[in-house]
N, C-alpha and C positions, 0 to 999 in steps of 0.2 A: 542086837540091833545092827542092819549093816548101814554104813556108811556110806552116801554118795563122795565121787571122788570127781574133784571139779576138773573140768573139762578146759583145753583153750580156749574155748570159745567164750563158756562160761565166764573164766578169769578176764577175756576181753570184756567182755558186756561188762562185768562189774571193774573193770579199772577206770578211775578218773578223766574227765574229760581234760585235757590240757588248755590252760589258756594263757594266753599271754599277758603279762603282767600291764596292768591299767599304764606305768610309769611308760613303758613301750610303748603303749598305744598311744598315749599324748604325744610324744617325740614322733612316731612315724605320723601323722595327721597335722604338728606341729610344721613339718618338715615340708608335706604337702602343699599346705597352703602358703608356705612363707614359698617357695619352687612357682606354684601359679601366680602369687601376688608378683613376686619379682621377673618373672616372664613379661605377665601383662606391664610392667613400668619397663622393662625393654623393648618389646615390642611399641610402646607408645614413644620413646622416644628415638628408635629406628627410624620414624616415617616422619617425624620431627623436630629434626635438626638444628640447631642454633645457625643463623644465617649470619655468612661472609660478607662483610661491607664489599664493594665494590671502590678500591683506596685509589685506584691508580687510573690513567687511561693510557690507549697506543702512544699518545705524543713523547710518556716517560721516554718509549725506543726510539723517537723520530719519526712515527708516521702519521700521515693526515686521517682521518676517521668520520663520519657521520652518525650522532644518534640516530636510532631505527629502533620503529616499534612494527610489531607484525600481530597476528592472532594464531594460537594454536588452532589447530585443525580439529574441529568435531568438536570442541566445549569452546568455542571461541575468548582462551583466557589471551591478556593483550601480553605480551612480553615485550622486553627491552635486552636492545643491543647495539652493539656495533660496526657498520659495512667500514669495513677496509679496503678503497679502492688500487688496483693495480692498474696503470695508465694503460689505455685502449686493450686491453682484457675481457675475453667474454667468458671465461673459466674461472669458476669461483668453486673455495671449498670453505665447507658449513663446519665450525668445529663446537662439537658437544662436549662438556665439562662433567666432572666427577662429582660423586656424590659428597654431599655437607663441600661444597666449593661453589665457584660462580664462574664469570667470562675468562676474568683470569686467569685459572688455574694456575697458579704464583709455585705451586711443586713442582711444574714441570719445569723450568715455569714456559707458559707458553706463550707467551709476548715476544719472546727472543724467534721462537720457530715460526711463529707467523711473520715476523718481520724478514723471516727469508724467504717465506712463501711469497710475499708482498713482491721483495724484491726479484724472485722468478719471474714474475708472471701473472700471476693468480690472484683474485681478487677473494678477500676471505668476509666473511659475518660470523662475529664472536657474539651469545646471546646468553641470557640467562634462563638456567630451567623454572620451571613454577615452584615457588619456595624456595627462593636460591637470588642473590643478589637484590638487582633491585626488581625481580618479576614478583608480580602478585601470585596469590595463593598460599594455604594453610598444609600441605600435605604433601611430601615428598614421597613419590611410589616405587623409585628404584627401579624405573624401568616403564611400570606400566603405563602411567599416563607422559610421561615424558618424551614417549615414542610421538603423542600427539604434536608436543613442541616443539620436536625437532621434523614434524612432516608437515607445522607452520613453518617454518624456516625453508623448510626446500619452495612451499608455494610460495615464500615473498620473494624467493631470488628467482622463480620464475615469472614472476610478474614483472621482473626487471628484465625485455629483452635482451639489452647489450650486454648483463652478466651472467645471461643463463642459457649457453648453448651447450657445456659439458660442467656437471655439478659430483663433487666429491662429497664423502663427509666423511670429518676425522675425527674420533670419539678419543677418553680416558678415561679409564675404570667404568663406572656405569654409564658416561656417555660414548664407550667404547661398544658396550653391550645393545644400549639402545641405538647407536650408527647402524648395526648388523641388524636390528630388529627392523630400523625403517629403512635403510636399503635394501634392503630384502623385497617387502613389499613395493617399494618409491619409484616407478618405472624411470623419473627424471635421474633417476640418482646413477652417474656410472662407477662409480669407486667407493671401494669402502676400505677405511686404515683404523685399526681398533690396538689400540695401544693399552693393554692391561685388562682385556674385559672378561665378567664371568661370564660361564658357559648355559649356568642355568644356575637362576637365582635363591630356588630353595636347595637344591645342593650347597651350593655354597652357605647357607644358613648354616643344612648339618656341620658342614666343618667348621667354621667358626662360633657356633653357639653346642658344639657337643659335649652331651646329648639332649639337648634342650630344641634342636636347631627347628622339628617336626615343627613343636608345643609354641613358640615364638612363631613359624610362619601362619598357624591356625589361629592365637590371636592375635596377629594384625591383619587376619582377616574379619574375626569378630567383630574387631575395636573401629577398621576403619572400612568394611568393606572392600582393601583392595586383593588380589590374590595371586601371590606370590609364585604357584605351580605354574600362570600362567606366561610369565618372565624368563624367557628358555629362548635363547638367541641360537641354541645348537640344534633346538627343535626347528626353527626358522631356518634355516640353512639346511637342511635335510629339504627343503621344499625343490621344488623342478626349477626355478632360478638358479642361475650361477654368475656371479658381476665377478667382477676383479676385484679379490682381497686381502688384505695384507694388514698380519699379525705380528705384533709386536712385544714382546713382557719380558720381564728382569728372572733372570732365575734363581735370585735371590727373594723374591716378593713376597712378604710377610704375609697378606691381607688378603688376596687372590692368588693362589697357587697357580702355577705353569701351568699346571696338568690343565684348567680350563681350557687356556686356549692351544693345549694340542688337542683334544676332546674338539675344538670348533674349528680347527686347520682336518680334520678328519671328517667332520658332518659338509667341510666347505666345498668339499669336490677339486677337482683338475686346477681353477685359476684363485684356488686359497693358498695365501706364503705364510709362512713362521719366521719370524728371525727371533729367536731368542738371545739376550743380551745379556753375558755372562756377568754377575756382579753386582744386580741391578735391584734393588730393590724394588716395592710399588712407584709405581711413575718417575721411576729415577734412570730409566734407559736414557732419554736424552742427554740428562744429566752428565750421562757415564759412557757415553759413545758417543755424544756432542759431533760433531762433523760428519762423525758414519750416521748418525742417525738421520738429520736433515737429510743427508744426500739420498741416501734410502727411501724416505717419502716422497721427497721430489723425483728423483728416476723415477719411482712407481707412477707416480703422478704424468709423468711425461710419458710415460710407456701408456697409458692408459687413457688419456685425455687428448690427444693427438687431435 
């Protein structure tokens, strides 16, 4: 009798299919979903921040103030704030607050640097974003609808003629990013001073949520329909505009890395500045260059507001 003599191919066909052990398989599927569950409870509370009392007002520093209310532009939500007048001043700058903070922004802190703005010249309106102090609204967007708020603020101070013939805005952290998104478009607006802001919103996710960062901007778009690619202040400045702007960030900054805003001092063209402030953590340049720093916005501001 002869023998067949098995072939490789043979011995392939008949070896064992491999499988992965059931215990594997609950651990990778386990792992899965505990990865999506905790995403989407990130994601939910990224866009919903526990809100800042509003503790204090300008008088803490000495200065006189008016409540003011205005409406955002395009969803008309009412917001609260307040004009800080500079005696026979028709130059006023709008400043936007960072995100999970409100008018105050007590890190920077900025009470002290508006009260030298006051004292230049310049007439300021500190306001709160929607979901932030004491403004209504459920939903922080980091950007996207905030651009609204802060392009109600330029039309209430234009509705003021004695203080709207040359208008600034000075952002921090996200309302650094959103100064640059609505000056950009804001023909009334000549200056923009962005102190800490990101360059584009879901990059900054990746670095901060990696490797998570895609999976968290996809859902909070899900969860709240807002969309996070669309938050891109470096895209905005690549636009045929060019205003006068001046960059500001700690090169120590934990939260928002430098590289943003040289990545938006590069999209910004010919009249974009950097100063980078050696030492300086998130929002703590003024903190830590105190005299260079006010003088710094102010030159700017004078240089540019004439």
């Amino acid at each position: 009798m002869i023998s067949k003599q098995a072939t490789p191919q043979s011995l392939q066909a008949r070896a064992p299919v491999k499988r992965f052990p059931p215990v594997l398989l609950k651990v990778f599927f386990l792992t899965l979903i505990t990865v999506f569950m905790v995403s989407i409870g990130v994601s939910w509370a990224i866009v919903h921040p526990t809100r800042r009392p509003v503790n204090e007002t300008p008088s803490t520093v000495g200065l006189e103030y008016e409540e003011v209310t205005f409406f955002s532009r395009e969803d008309g939500l009412e917001l609260r704030g307040w004009l800080l007048p500079s005696k026979d001043s028709d130059r006023t700058v709008i400043v936007a607050h960072g995100y999970h903070n409100n008018r105050l922004q007590d890190d920077v802190p900025a009470l002290l640097l508006v009260k030298e703005l006051v004292h230049t010249g310049y007439n300021v309106l500190l306001f709160d974003f929607r979901n932030c102090g004491n403004s209504p609204g459920q939903m922080t967007s980091i950007g996207q609808y905030e651009v609204r708020d802060l392009l109600g603020a330029i039309d209430f101070v234009q509705a003021s003629p004695a203080i709207s013939r040359r208008i600034a805005v000075l952002g921090f952290s996200m309302g650094a990013s959103t100064a640059i998104l609505a000056g950009v478009q804001e023909p009334a607006v000549d200056v923009i001073i962005a102190d800490s802001p990101f360059a584009d919103l879901k990059a900054l996710f990746r670095t901060k949520f990696y490797p998570f960062g895609d999976l968290i901007a996809h859902e909070i778009s899900f969860l709240t329909g807002l969309r996070p690619g669309q938050v891109s202040p470096a895209t905005a400045l690549r636009g045929p505009a060019s205003k006068p702007l001046l960059i500001i960030h700690g090169d120590a900054d934990e939260v928002i890395p430098k590289e943003h805003s040289q990545e938006l001092l590069r999209a910004g063209g010919p009249n974009a500045n950097l100063w980078i402030v050696p030492g300086a953590k998130h929002l703590k340049s003024y903190a830590v260059a105190g005299s260079s720093y006010s003088s710094r916005v102010i030159d700017f501001l004078n240089d540019n507001l004439r």
